[in-house]
Each structure stands twice: as structure tokens, then as C-alpha cells.
C-alpha positions as CSV (number, residue, x, y, z in Angstrom):
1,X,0.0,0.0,0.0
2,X,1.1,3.8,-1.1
3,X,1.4,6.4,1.0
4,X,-1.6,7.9,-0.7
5,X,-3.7,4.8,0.1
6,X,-2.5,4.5,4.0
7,X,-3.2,8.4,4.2
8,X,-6.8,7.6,2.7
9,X,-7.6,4.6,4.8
10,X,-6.2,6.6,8.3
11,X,-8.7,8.9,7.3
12,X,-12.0,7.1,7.2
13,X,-10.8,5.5,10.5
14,X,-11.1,9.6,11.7
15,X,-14.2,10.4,10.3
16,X,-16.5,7.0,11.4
17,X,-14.9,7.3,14.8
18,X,-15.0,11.0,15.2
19,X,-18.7,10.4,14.0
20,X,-19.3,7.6,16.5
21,X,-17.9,9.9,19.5
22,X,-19.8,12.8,18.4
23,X,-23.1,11.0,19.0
24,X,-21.8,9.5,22.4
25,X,-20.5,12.5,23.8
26,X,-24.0,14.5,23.0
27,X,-26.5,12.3,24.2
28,X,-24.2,11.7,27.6
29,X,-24.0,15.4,27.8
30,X,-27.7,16.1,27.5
31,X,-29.4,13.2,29.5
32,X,-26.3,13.8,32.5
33,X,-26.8,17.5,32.7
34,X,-22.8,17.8,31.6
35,X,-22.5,21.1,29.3
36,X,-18.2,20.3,29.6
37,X,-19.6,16.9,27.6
38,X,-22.3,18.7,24.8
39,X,-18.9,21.6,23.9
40,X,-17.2,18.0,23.8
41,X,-19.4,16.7,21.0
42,X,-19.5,20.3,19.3
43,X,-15.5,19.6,18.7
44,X,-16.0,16.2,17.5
45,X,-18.6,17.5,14.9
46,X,-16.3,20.0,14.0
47,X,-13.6,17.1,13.7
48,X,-15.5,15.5,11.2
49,X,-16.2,18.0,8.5
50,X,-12.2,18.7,9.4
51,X,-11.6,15.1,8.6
52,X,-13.7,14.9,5.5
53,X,-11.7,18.2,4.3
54,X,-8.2,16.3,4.6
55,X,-10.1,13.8,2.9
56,X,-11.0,15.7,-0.1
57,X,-7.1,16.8,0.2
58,X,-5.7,13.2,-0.1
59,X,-8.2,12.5,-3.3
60,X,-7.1,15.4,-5.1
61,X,-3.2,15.5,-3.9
62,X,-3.3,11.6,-5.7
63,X,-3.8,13.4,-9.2
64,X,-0.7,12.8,-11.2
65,X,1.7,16.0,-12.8
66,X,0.2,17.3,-15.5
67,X,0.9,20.4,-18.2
68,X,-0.4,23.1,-15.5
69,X,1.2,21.2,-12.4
70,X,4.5,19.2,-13.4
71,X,5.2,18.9,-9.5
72,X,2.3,17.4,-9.0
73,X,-0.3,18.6,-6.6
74,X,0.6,17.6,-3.3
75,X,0.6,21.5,-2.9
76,X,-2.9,21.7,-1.5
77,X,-1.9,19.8,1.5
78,X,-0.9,22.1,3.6
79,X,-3.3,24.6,2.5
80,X,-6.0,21.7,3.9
81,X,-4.2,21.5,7.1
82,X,-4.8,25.5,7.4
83,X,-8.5,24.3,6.7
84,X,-7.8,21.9,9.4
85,X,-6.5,24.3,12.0
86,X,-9.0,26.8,10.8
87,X,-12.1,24.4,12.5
88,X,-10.1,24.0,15.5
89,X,-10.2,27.3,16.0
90,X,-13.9,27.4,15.6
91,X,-14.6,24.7,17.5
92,X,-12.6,26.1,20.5
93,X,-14.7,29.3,19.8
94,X,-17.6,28.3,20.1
95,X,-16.4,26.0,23.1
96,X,-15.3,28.9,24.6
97,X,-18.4,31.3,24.1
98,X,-20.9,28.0,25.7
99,X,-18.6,27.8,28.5
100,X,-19.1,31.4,29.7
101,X,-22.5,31.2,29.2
102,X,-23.1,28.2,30.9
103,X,-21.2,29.3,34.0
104,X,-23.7,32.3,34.0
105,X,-26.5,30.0,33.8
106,X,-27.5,27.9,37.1
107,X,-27.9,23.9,36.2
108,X,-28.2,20.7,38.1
109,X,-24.2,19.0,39.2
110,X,-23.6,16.7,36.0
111,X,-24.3,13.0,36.4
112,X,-21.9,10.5,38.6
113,X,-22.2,8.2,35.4
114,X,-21.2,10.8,32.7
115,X,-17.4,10.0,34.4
116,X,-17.3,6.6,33.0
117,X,-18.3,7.6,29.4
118,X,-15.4,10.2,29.6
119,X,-12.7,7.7,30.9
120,X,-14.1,5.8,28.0
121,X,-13.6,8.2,25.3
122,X,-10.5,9.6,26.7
123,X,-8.7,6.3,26.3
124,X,-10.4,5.5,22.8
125,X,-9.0,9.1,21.7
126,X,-5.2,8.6,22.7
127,X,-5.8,5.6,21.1
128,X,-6.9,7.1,18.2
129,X,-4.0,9.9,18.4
130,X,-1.4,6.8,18.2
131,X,-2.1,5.4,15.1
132,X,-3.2,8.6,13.3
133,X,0.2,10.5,14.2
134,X,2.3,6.8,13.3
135,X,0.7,6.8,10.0
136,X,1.3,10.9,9.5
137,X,5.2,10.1,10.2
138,X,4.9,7.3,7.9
139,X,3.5,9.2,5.2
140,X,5.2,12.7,5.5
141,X,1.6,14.2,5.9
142,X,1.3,17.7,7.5
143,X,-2.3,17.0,7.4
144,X,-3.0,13.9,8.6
145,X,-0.8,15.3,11.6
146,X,-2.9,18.1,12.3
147,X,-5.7,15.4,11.9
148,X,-3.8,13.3,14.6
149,X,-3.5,16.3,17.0
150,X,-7.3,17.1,16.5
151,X,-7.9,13.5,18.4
152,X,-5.4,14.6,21.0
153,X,-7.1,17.7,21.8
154,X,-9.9,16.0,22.1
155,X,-8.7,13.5,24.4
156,X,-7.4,16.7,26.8
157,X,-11.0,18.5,26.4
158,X,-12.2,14.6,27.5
159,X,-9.8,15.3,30.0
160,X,-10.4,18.2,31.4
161,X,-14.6,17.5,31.3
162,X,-13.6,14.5,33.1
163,X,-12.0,17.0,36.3
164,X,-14.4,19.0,36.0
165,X,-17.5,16.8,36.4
166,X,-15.5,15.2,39.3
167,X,-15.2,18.2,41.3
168,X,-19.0,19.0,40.5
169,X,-19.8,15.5,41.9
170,X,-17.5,15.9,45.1
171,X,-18.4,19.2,46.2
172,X,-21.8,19.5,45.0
173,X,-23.8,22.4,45.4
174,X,-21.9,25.8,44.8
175,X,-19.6,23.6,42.0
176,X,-22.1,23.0,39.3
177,X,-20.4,24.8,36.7
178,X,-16.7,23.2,37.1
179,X,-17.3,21.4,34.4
180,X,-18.2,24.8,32.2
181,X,-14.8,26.2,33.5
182,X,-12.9,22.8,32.7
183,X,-14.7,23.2,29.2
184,X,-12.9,27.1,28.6
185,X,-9.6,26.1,29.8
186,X,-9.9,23.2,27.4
187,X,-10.7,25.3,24.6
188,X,-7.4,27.6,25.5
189,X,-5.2,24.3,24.9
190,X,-7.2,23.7,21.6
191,X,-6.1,27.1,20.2
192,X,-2.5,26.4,21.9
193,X,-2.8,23.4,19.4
194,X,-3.7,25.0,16.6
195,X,-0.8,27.3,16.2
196,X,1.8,24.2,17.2
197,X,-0.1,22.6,13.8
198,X,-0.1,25.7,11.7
199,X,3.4,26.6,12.3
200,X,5.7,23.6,10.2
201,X,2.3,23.4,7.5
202,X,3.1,27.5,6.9
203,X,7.1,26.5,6.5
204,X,5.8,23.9,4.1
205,X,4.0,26.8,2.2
206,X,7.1,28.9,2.0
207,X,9.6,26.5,1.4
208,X,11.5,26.4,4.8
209,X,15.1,24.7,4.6
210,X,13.4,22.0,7.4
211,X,14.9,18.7,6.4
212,X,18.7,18.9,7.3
213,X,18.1,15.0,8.4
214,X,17.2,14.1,4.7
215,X,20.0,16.6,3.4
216,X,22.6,13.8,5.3
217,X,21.1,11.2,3.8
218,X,20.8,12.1,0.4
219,X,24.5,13.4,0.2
220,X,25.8,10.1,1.8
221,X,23.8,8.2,-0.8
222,X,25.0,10.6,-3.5
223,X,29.3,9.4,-2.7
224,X,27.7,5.8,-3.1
225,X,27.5,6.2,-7.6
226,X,30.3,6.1,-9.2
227,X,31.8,9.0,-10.7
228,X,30.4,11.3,-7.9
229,X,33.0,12.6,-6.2
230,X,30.9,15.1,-3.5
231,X,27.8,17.5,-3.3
232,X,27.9,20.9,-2.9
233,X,24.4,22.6,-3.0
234,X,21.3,20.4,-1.9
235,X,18.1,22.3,-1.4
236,X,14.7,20.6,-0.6
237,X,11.2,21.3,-0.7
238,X,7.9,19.7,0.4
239,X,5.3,19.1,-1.5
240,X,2.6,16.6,-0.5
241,X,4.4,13.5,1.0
242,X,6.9,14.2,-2.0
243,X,10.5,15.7,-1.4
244,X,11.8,17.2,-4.3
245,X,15.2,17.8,-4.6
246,X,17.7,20.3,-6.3
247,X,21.2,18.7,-5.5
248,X,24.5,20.3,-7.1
249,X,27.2,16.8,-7.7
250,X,30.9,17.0,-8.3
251,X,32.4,14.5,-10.7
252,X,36.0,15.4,-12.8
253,X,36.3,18.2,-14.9
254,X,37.6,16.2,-17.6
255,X,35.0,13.9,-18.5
256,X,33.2,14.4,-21.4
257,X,29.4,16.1,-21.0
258,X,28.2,12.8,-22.1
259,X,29.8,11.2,-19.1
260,X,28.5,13.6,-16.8
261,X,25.1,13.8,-18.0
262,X,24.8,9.9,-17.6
263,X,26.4,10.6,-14.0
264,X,23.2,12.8,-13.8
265,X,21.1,10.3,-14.5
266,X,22.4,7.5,-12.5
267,X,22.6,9.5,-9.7
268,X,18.8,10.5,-9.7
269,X,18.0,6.9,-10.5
270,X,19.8,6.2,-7.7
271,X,18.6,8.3,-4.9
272,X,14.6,7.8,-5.8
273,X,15.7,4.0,-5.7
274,X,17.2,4.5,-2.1
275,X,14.9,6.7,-0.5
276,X,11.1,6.2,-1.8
277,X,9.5,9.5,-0.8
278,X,11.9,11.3,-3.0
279,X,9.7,13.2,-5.7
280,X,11.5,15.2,-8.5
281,X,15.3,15.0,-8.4
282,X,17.2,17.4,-10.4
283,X,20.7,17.0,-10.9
284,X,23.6,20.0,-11.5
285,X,26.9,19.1,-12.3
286,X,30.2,20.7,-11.4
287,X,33.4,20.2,-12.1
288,X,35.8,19.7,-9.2
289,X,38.2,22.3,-10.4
């Protein structure tokens, strides 16, 4: 399975269990009088059309280079992940704006039993988190890490709903909005979030230098073809789960051109052999005089 397809398939694992969660968390909320539990299932809604937008990213990132696009259009990635962040935000918005008014509103202290659906969905959510942000590493995907990091600030709004209703239950009267309080600190984390997200998907926009890891590797593999002699320039840029990669080699200045354009061409062969997530390779040569 392609990157592509493991990105595609990670998902749909989001969206029917973001889907599932949202449902749980809103009937728990209403019927065990837990407002930290209904701004719970607001973020999971929210979750969901974010999913369903990285989605739509993946499908149309999987076109192949054409005429208008000969990179390809892995591009709109991390545009989607500024979607992505861009609901986060919302959704901690709107937690935030329920939470204030609910701590302005008297209700009854939330339900003793509403403690074991959050321990529930706190665990299924880290869970979750695990194998989304595994796959996001495995892919390269700025967006399915933003998608990743949606289900762990949901596991720490879980978390936080889950104090909350606890001190409610355990002090009772006079503490019936702790949970609304836990609920608007929760939403300060989510926003905390959303700029740790937004930060390496904007460097991705512009073209950051981020990858001095993949620089090492790709010079050491360089040395490995014969008639390479060193690297000078490398320069990298993301685009999708593709590297492309401008890389200036040193062979003998006095071989023939036709020498040193097959050189080229080994040498490119050669490093998208090696390391599969390289995308475009261009090749300069230089002589070493």
C-alpha cells in the first residue's frame, strides 16, 4: 500500500470514529446534565467536516503531474491542514463562548455516570491519536498530523470534562459549573494546538530549509554512484508526501558532458531508488576544479 492509500484509509478510520464519539458525547452530555460533555461533542462535529476536508485533500493530492502542475499537486496539503487548524479554532470558539455562558447559567451538578463515558472516550481518543500521528510520520503528511492532533485535543478537552464533572460530583452544590470552567480552559489548549499545527504546514508553504536530516542522507547516498565525487548545493522542498530535490554533484572536470550527464542520470535513479518518498530529483553538475 502507497502512501496515498494509508493516508486515505487513516482517514476514514477519523471520520466514522470522530462520528461515532460525536453521538456519544452529546446524548451523555444532555441526559447527564454535563455542558463540559455537549462543547465535547461540538469539537467532534467539528472534527468530522475537518476530517472529511483532509479527505478531499488526499483524493485530489493523488492526481498525477500534469501540463499546468508538473510537481504534482501535493501543494494543496498544507493549504488543507490551514483548513484543518482553521475548524479547530472554531470549535474552541464556540467551546469557549458556551462555556461562559453556561457558568452564568444555574444547572443541576452533572451525572456520577457521565465520568465513565469520559474515561471511555479519553482512552479511545489517545488511542486514536497513536495510530493517526504513526501513519502521518509514515506518510510525510502535514495533514493527517494536524488530523492526529485534533484527536489529542480531544482526548485533553475529554480530560479536562472529566475534572471537572468530578469536582461538581465531590463538592456538590456551589460547583455546578466546574465542568463549564474545565470546558474554557480546554478550549485555551485547543487554540495552543492549533498554532503548534499551523506553524511547520506555513514552513511547508514557503519553502522552509526544514529537512537537514534528509540533506545527510541524500549526500551520503550521492558518494555511493560512481563517478560522484561530493555534493555541494542540496536544497529541498515539500510538496505533499513528496521531497523534491535540487542537489549540485561533483564529478571530474575532464570527463566528457556525455559522461557527466549519464552521472546525472544515475545519480537521480539512484537516490529515488534509495529513498522512496523522493519526488522530483534534479541534478547540476560541477566540475571539481
Amino acid at each position: 500500500m502507497n502512501n496515498e492509500q494509508t493516508a486515505i484509509r487513516t482517514t476514514y478510520f477519523s471520520i466514522i470514529g470522530n462520528t461515532a464519539l460525536a453521538l456519544i458525547k452529546g446524548l451523555a452530555g444532555f441526559f447527564g446534565n454535563s455542558y463540559a460533555l455537549i462543547a465535547d461533542a461540538i469539537e467532534s462535529t467539528t472534527d468530522i467536516f475537518a476530517s472529511f476536508l483532509v479527505l478531499l485533500g488526499f483524493k485530489y493530492a493523488k492526481r498525477p503531474s500534469d501540463e499546468n502542475h508538473p510537481y504534482g499537486h501535493g501543494k494543496i496539503e498544507p493549504l488543507i491542514t490551514f483548513g484543518v487548524v482553521a475548524f479547530l479554532v472554531v470549535s474552541a470558539t464556540i467551546i469557549a463562548y458556551e462555556s461562559i455562558q453556561n457558568i452564568q447559567t444555574p444547572h443541576k451538578i452533572p451525572k456520577s455516570w457521565t465520568l465513565i463515558v469520559l474515561g471511555l472516550i479519553i482512552v479511545w481518543k489517545e488511542i486514536s491519536f497513536q495510530i493517526v500521528i504513526r501513519k502521518s510520520k509514515q506518510t510525510n503528511s502535514s495533514s493527517l498530523k494536524a488530523d492526529a492532533w485534533h484527536h489529542r485535543s480531544d482526548a485533553i478537552t475529554s480530560i479536562m470534562a472529566f475534572i471537572g464533572i468530578s469536582i461538581a460530583i465531590i463538592f456538590g452544590k456551589g460547583y455546578e459549573t466546574a465542568d463549564d470552567w474545565a470546558a474554557l480552559f480546554a478550549s485555551a489548549f485547543i487554540l495552543y494546538n492549533s498554532y503548534l499545527i499551523l506553524r511547520p504546514a506555513l514552513g511547508e508553504v514557503m519553502d522552509e530549509q526544514l529537512y537537514d536530516d534528509l540533506i545527510l542522507e541524500i549526500r551520503k547516498k550521492s558518494i555511493e554512484v560512481k563517478g560522484v565525487l561530493d555534493t555541494e548545493k542540496c536544497f529541498i522542498r515539500k510538496s505533499g508526501m513528496k521531497f523534491h530535490v535540487d542537489l549540485h554533484a561533483i564529478v571530474n572536470s575532464e570527463i566528457t558532458v556525455k559522461s557527466g550527464h549519464d552521472i546525472a542520470h544515475k545519480l537521480k535513479d539512484y537516490l529515488r531508488e534509495e529513498i522512496p518518498n523522493l519526488g522530483h530529483v534534479l541534478i547540476h553538475i560541477e566540475p571539481n576544479e
